[in-house]
C-alpha positions in Angstrom: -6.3 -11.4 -3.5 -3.3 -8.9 -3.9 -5.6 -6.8 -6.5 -7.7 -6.8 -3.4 -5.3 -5.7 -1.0 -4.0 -2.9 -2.9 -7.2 -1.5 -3.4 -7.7 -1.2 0.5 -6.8 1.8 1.6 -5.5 3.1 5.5 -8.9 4.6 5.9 -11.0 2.1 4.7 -9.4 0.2 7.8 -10.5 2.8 10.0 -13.7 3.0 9.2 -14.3 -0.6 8.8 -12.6 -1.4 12.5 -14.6 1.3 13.8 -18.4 0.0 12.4 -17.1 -2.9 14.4 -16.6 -1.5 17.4 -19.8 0.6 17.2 -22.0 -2.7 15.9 -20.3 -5.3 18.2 -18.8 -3.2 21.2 -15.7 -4.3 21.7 -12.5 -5.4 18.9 -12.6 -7.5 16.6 -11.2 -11.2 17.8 -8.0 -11.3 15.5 -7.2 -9.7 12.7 -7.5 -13.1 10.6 -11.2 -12.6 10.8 -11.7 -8.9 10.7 -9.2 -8.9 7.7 -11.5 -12.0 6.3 -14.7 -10.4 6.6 -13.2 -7.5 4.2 -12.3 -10.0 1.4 -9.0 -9.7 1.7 -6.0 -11.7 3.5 -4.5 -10.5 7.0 -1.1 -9.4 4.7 -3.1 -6.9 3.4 -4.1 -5.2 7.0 -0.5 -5.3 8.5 0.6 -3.3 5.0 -1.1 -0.8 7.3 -1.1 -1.1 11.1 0.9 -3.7 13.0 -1.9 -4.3 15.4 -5.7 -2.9 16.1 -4.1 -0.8 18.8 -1.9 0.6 16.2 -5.1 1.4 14.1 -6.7 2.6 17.2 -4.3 5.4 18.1 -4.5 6.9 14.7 -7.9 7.3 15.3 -7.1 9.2 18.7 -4.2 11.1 16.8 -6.6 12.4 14.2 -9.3 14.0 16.7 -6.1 16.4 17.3 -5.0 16.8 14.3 -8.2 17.7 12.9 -8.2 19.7 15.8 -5.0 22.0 15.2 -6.1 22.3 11.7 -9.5 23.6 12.6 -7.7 25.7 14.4 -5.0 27.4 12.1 -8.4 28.0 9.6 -9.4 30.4 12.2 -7.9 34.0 11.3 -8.5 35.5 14.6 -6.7 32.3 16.5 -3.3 33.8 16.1 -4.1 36.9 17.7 -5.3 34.7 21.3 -3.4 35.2 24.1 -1.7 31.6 25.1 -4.7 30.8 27.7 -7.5 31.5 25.3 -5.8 29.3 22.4 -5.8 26.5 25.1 -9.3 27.0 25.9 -10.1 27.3 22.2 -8.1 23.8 21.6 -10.4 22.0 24.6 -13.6 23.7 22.9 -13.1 22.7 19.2 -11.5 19.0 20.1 -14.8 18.5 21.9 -16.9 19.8 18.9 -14.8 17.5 16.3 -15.4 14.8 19.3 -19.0 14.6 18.9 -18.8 12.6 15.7 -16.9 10.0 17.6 -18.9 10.1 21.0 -20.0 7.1 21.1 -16.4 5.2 20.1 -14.7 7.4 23.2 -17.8 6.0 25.2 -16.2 2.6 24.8 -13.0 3.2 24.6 -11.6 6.0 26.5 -9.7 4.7 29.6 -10.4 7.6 31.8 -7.5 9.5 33.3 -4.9 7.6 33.6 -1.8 8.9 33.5 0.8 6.4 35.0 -0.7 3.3 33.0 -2.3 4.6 30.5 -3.2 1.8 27.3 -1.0 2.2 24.6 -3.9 3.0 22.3 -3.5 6.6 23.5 0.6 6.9 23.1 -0.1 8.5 19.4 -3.0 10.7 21.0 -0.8 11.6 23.8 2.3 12.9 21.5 0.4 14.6 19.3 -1.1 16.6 22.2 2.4 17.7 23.3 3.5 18.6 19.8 0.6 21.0 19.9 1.0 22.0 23.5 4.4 22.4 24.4 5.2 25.0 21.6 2.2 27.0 23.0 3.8 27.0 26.0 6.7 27.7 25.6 5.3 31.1 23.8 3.2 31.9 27.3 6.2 31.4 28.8 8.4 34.1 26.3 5.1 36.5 26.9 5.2 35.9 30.7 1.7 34.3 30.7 3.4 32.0 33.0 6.7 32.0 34.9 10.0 30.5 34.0 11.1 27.7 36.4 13.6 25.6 34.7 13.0 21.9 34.7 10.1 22.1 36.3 8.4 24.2 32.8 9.4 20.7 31.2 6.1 19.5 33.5 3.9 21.6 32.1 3.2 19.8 28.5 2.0 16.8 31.0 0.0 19.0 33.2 -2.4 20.5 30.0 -2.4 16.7 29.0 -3.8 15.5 32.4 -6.2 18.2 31.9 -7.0 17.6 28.5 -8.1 13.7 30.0 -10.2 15.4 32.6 -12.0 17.2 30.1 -12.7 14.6 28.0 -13.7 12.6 31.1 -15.8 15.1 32.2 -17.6 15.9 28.7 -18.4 11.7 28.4 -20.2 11.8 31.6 -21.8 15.3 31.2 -25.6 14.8 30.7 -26.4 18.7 30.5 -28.0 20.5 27.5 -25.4 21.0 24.5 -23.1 19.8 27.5 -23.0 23.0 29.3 -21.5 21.9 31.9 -18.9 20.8 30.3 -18.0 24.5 28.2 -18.5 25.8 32.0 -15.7 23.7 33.3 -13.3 24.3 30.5 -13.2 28.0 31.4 -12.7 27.5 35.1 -10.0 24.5 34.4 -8.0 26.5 31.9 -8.3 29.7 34.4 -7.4 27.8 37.4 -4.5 25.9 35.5 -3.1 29.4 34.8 -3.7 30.8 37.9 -1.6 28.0 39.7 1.2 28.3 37.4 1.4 31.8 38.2 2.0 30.9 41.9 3.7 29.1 43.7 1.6 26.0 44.3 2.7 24.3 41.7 6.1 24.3 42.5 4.8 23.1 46.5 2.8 20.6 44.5 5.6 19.0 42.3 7.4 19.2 45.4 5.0 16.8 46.8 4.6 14.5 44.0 8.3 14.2 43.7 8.3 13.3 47.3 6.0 10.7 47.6 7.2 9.0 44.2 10.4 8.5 46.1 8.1 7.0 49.4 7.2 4.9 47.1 10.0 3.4 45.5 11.5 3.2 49.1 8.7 1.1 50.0 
């Protein structure tokens, strides 16, 4: 049994929990019986993960990483003005995406940002690794103001986007998802554009306000 266990690897995991999903459509029922149905003991899963949501949110982390990597390969990348590297982030994670289309079918949550499942913390964080550097550089090339605290929003604002998107792409039944490479350019514009303004500070202005109406009540 331990020869077995130390001859399955992270990945292995992933890929086994993931025919799973794809065969049976939902988790596995415990990890006694996933690990079982390997050949090995549970001792040898949690050696690995501490739960399948654990596992899971690697599997979200990686679709970005893979995605930042694609991305540094690309020689002409560096040269983007801030808004086109977003754009180009949103295209490529969508392209890397398609090989995992049909797990993000059943289990992306959809945009939620208040309670959002745990299985997307890792996904979340690695998002703002890649997106608050980015703009904190639009910010030193004035591709966007400087407002103080409320800048520190703007890593969340990308990441609601970012949800949107992928919303958007899951339900998008349009040729080589045309609609979808439509609405990334007109997101990422628009996103821009409002930053550039003043609406966003009336906006957060608003959220802000009604958070408190809501504690109050």
């Amino acid at each position: 049994m331990a020869k077995k266990a130390a001859q399955k690897s992270r990945q292995s995991w992933i890929d086994a929990y993931l025919d799973h999903l794809l065969e049976e459509g939902e988790p596995p029922a415990s990890v006694y019986r996933f690990a079982k149905n390997q050949g090995v003991g549970e001792k040898a899963f949690y050696a690995h993960f501490a739960n399948f949501e654990s596992l899971e949110g690697e599997i979200w982390k990686s679709l970005v990483a893979d995605t930042v990597t694609a991305l540094q390969a690309d020689e002409d990348y560096a040269s983007f003005p801030v808004q086109q590297k977003l754009a180009a982030f949103y295209y490529t994670f969508l392209e890397g995406a398609l090989e995992y289309r049909s797990f993000m079918l059943l289990r992306f949550p959809g945009v939620q940002l208040v309670a959002c499942p745990g299985r997307l913390n890792k996904f979340r964080d690695a998002f703002i690794d890649y997106a608050k550097p980015l703009l904190d550089a639009a910010k030193a090339e004035q591709e966007i103001p400087e407002r103080g605290k409320l800048n520190q929003t703007y890593p969340g604002l990308v990441y609601a986007q970012l949800l949107f998107i992928i919303d958007f792409w899951l339900k998008d039944e349009s040729d080589q998802f045309q609609r979808t490479d439509a609405l990334i350019e007109k997101s990422v514009t628009l996103g821009f554009d409002l930053i550039g303004t003043q609406v966003v500070d009336s906006a957060f202005d608003l959220v802000r306000f009604l958070a408190g109406e809501l504690k109050a009540g």
